[in-house]
C-alpha positions in Angstrom: -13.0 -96.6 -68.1 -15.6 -98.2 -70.7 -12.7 -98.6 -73.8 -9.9 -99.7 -71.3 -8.8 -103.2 -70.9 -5.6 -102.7 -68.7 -3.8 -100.5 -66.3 -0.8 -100.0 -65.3 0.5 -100.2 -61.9 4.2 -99.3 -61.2 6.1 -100.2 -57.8 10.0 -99.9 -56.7 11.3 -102.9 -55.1 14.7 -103.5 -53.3 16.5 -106.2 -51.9 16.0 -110.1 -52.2 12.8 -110.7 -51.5 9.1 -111.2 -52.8 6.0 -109.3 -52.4 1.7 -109.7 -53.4 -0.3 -107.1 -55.1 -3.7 -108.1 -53.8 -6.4 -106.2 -56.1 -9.9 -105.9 -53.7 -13.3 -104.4 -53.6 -14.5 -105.0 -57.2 -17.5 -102.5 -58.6 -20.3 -103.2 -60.7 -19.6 -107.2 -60.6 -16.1 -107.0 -61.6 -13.8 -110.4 -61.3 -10.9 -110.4 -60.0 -7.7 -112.5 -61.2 -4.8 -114.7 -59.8 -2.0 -113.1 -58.0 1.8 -112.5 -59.6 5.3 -112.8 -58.2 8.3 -110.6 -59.1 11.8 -110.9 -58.5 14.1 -108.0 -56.8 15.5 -105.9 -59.5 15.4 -102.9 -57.6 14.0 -101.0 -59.9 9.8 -100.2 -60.9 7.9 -103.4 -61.4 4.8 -102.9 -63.8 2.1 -104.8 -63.1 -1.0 -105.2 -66.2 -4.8 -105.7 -64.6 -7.0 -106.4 -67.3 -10.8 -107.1 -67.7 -12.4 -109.4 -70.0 -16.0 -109.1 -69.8 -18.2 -105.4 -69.5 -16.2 -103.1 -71.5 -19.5 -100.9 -72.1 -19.3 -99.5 -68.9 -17.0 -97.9 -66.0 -16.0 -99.9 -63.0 -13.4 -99.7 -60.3 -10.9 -101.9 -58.5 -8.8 -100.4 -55.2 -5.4 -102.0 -54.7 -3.2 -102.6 -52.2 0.6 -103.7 -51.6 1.0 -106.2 -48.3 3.9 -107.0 -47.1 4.9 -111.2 -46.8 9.0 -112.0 -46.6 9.3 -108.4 -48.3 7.9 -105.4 -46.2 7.2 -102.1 -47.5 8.5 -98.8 -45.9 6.7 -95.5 -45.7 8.9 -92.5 -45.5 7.4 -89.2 -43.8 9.7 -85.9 -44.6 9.5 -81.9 -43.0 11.4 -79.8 -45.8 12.7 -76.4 -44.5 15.4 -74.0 -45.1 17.7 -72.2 -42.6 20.3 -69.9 -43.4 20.1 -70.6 -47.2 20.5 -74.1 -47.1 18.0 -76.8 -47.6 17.0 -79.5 -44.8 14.9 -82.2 -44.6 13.8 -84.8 -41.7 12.7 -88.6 -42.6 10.9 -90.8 -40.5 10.2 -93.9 -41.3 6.7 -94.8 -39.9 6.7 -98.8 -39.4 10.9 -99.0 -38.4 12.7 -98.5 -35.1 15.3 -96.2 -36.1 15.3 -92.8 -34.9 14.1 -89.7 -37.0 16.9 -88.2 -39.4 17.9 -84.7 -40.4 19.4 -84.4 -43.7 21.2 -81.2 -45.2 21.3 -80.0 -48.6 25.1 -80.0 -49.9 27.0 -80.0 -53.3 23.6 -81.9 -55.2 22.6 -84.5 -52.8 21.0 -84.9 -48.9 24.0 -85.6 -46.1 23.0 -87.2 -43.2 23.6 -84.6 -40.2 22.1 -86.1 -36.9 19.8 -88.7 -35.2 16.3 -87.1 -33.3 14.9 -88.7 -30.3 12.1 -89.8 -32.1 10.7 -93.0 -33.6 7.9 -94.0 -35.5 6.6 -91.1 -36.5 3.5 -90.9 -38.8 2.8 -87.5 -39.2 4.9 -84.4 -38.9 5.3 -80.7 -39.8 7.8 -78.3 -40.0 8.0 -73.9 -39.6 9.9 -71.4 -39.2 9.1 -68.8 -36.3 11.8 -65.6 -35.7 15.2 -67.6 -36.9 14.1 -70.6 -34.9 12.6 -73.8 -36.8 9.8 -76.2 -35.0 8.8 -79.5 -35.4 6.1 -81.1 -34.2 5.8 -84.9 -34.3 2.6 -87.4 -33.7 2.6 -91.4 -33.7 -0.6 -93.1 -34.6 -1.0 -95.0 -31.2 1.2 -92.3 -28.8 -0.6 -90.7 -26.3 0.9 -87.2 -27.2 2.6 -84.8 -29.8 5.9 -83.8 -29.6 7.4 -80.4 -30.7 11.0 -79.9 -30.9 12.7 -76.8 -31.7 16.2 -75.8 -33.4 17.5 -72.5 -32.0 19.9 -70.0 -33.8 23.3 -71.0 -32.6 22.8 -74.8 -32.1 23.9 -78.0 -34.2 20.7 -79.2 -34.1 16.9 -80.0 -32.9 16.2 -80.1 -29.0 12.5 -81.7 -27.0 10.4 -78.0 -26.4 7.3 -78.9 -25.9 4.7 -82.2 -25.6 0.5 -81.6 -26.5 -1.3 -83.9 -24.7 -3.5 -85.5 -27.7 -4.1 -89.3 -28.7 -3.1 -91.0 -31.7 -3.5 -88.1 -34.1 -4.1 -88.6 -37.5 -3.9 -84.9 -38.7 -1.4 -81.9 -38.2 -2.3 -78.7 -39.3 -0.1 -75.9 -38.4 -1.3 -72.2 -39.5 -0.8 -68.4 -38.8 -4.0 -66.2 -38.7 -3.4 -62.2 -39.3 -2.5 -62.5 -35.3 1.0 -63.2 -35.8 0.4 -66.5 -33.5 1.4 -69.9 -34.7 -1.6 -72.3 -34.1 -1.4 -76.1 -34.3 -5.0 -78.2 -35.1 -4.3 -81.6 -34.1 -7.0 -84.0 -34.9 -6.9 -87.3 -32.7 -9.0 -90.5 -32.4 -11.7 -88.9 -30.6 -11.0 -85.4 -30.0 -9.3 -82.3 -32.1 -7.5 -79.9 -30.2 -6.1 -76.2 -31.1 -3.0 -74.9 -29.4 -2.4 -71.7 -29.9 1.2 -70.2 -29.2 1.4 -68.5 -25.3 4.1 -65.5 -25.2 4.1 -65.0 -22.2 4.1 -68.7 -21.0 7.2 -69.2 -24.0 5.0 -72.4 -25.0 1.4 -73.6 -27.1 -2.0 -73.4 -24.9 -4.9 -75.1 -25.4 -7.0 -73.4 -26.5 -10.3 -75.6 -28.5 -11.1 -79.3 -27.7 -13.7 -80.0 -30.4 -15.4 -83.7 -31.6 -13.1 -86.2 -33.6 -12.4 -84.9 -37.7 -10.9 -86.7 -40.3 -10.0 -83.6 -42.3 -8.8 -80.3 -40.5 -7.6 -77.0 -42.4 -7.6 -73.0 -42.1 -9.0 -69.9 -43.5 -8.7 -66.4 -44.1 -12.4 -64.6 -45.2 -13.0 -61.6 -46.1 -16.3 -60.0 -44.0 -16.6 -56.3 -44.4 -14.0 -54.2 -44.3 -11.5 -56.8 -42.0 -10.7 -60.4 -42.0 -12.3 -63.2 -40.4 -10.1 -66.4 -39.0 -11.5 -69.7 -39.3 -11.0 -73.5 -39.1 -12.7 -76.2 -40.8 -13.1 -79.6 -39.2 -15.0 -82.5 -41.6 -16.0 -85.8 -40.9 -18.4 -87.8 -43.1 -20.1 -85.5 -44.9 -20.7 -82.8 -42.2 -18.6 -80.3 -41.7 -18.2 -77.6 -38.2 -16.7 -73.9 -38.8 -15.0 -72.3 -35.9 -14.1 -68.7 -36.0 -10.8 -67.3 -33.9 -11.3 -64.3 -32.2 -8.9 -62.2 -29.9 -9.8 -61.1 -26.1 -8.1 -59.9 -23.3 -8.4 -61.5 -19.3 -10.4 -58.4 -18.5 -13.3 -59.6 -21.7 -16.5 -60.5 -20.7 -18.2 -60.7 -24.3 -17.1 -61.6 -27.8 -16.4 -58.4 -29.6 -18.2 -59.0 -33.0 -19.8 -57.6 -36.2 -21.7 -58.9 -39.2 -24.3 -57.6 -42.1 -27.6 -58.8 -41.6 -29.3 -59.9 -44.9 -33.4 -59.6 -45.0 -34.5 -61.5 -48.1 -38.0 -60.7 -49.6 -40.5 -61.4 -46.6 -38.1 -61.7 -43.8 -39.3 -59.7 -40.7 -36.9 -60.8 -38.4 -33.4 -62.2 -38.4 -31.0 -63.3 -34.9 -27.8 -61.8 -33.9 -25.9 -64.1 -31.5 -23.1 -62.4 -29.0 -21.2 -65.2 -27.0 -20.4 -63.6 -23.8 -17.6 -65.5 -21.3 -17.7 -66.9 -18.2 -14.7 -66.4 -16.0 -14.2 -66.7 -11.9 -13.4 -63.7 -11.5 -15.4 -61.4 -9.4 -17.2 -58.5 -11.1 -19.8 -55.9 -10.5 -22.6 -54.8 -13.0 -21.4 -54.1 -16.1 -23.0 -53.3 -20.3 -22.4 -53.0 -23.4 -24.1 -52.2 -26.3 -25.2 -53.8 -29.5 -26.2 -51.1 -32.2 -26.9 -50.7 -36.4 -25.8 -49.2 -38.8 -24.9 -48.6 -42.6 -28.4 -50.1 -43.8 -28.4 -50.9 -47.4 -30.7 -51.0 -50.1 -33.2 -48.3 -49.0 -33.7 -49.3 -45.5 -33.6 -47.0 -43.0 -32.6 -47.3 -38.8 -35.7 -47.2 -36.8 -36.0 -45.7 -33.3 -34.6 -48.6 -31.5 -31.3 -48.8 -33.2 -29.5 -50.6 -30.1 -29.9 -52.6 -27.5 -27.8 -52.8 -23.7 -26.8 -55.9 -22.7 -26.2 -56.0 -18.7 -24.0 -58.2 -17.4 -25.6 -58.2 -13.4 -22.5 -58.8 -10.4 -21.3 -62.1 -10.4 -18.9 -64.2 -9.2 -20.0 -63.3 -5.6 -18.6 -59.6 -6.1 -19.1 -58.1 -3.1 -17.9 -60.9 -0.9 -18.9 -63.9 1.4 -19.1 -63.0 5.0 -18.6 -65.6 7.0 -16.5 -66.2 10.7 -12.8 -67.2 10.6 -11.6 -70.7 11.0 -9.3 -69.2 14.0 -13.1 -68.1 15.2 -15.4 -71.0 14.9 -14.6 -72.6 18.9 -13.8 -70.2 21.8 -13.7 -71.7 25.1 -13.1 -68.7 27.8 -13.7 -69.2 31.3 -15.3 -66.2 34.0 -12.9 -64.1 35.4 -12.9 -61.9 38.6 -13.4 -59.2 36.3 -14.6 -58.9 33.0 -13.0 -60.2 29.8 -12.7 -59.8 26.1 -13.6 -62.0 23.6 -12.7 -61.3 19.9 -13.5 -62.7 16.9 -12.5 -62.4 13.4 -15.1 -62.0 10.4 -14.1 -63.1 7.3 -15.0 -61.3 3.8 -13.8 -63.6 1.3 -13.8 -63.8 -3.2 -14.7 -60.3 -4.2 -14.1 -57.0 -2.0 -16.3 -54.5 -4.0 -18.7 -51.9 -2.3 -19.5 -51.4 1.4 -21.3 -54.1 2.9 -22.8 -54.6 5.9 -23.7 -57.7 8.0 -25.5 -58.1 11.4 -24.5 -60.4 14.3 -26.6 -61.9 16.9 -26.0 -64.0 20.1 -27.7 -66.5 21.8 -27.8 -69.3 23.7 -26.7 -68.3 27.5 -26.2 -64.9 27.2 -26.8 -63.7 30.4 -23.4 -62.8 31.2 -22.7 -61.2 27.7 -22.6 -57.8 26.2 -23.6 -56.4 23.5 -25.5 -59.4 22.5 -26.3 -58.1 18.7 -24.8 -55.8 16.5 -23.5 -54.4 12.8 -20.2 -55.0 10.9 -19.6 -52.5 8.6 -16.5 -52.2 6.5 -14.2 -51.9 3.0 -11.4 -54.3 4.4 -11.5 -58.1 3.9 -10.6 -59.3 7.5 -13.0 -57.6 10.4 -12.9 -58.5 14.3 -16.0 -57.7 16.5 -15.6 -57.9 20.5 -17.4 -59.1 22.6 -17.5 -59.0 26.4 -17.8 -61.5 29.1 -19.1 -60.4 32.4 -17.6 -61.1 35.7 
């Protein structure tokens, strides 16, 4: 501001009691001047910060209320409307008293109900079906808290709590899925929640590093939309994009348009496939081009199979039962029967086979070797002691 000398700061007051306006951080070699007191008149105080010297050039001052015999108060609201009618929650971040919900009535806010909640920094209200949600953070709690007001009662009810430390961000967004996600950014994590039909409640379903800024996207790519989220810190910033699978998905499903500039030879498609527990055989899929562009033409080797070999131990782990690990059987006037369970455990596909031998004192045993061959999961082999 080279052809300013003073600026205006306003500030509401209540109540008898006195407050400083500390002006800090200077620029550029900027002095700073002696402090003022003002008198409740509830009502805007204007405060004038001049400069006397430098008026050639632009500097900067940051300022700052703190609180001495007065204290400020910081109100956090959720504005939402139901049925036709306007609410609105308050908080107020640095006092004890519990969160309020207000309602909208003949030009002015009346004061409906207390929330078991207190302290609340940050806070977000939608609307999903005829039911409203709130979700709720504190600065130093150790979790989030979602409540939820349900067609038919008077007012919010505890639904759900998100396990995240002293979050500083809530971002709450609805992709082209229809799903309600929630990014919270903590103190050293961010996490995304997605909402879990079938489990009536948010997942996890992202932990990513710390960010001070988080926020959502819809791009176009082709001929559909692609769903991302945008987590900043500093001056880097890390792009996730939200793609739908099913239990039974072992690979990403995913498209793109390569672009070859003048002189590229080569360019790198990346497919994320999944690991899961569960117990698979061989399986593929392909990766293939098409619709090339400005005169290019699809060469001979147009796609690629991916094999995805057994895994997860597919076809089983043989091993002997627990009940058959110790057998103590003593020689009787006439032969005996020994049996002994063989376990096939995890996965069950195929027919396997596993040989068996004995040894040790065998003398008085038959058959001393032989061949489990089978589909089921639980096999006994006998074995015969001789009299």
């Amino acid at each position: 501001m080279p052809n300013e000398v003073t600026e205006l700061i306003r500030y509401r007051v209540k109540g008898d009691e006195k407050f400083q306006l500390i002006l800090t951080n200077p620029s550029l070699g900027l002095e700073l001047g002696e402090s003022t007191t003002v008198e409740e008149a509830n009502t805007t105080v204007y405060l004038k910060v001049s400069r006397s010297n430098g008026l050639n050039v632009s500097v900067s001052v940051e300022w700052e209320t703190l609180s001495d015999t007065a204290f400020g108060i910081t109100l956090n609201v959720a504005l939402f409307p139901r049925g036709g009618i306007t609410y609105l929650v308050v908080s107020l971040s640095n006092a004890s008293q519990s969160m309020l919900l207000y309602q909208w009535l003949n030009n002015e806010f009346r004061n409906l109900h207390q929330l078991p909640a207190k302290e609340i920094k940050h806070m977000e209200a939608w609307i999903s079906g005829s039911d409203i949600y709130l979700i709720t953070a504190k600065e130093s709690g150790n979790s989030s808290e979602i409540f939820v007001w349900e067609t038919g009662q008077s007012t919010f009810r505890h639904f759900q709590s998100l396990p995240v430390c002293a979050v500083r961000n809530i971002h709450v967004f609805m992709p082209p899925s229809g799903l309600v996600h929630i990014l919270l950014s903590g103190k050293d994590t961010t996490a995304l929640y997605s909402w879990n039909s079938e489990g009536n409640q948010f997942s996890a379903m992202l932990e990513a590093p710390h960010a001070d800024h988080v926020t959502s996207a819809t791009a176009r790519s082709l001929n559909s939309s692609k769903s991302l989220i945008v987590l900043s810190v500093d001056s880097s910033s890390q792009i996730y994009e939200l793609t739908t699978i099913s239990n039974q998905s072992d690979f990403i499903p995913s498209s793109g348009e390569l672009i070859f500039e003048p002189g590229d030879m080569e360019a790198v498609i990346a497919v994320n496939i999944l690991d899961d527990m569960v117990p698979e055989e061989e399986e593929c899929f392909k990766v293939w081009l098409k619709n090339p562009k400005g005169g290019a033409e699809i060469g001979v080797h147009g796609f690629v199979n991916i094999i995805i070999p057994s895994n997860d131990n597919a076809y089983g782990v043989i091993a002997f039962a627990q009940s058959s690990l110790f057998k103590q059987v003593e020689e009787m006037e006439q032969d005996s029967l020994i049996t002994l369970n063989i376990e096939r455990l995890i996965g069950t596909y195929g027919r396997v086979t596993v040989e068996w031998i004995a040894n040790g004192s065998i003398s008085d045993v038959f058959p001393a070797s032989g061949m489990v061959c089978n589909h089921i999961t639980d096999v006994r082999e006998a074995l015969i002691v001789l009299s």
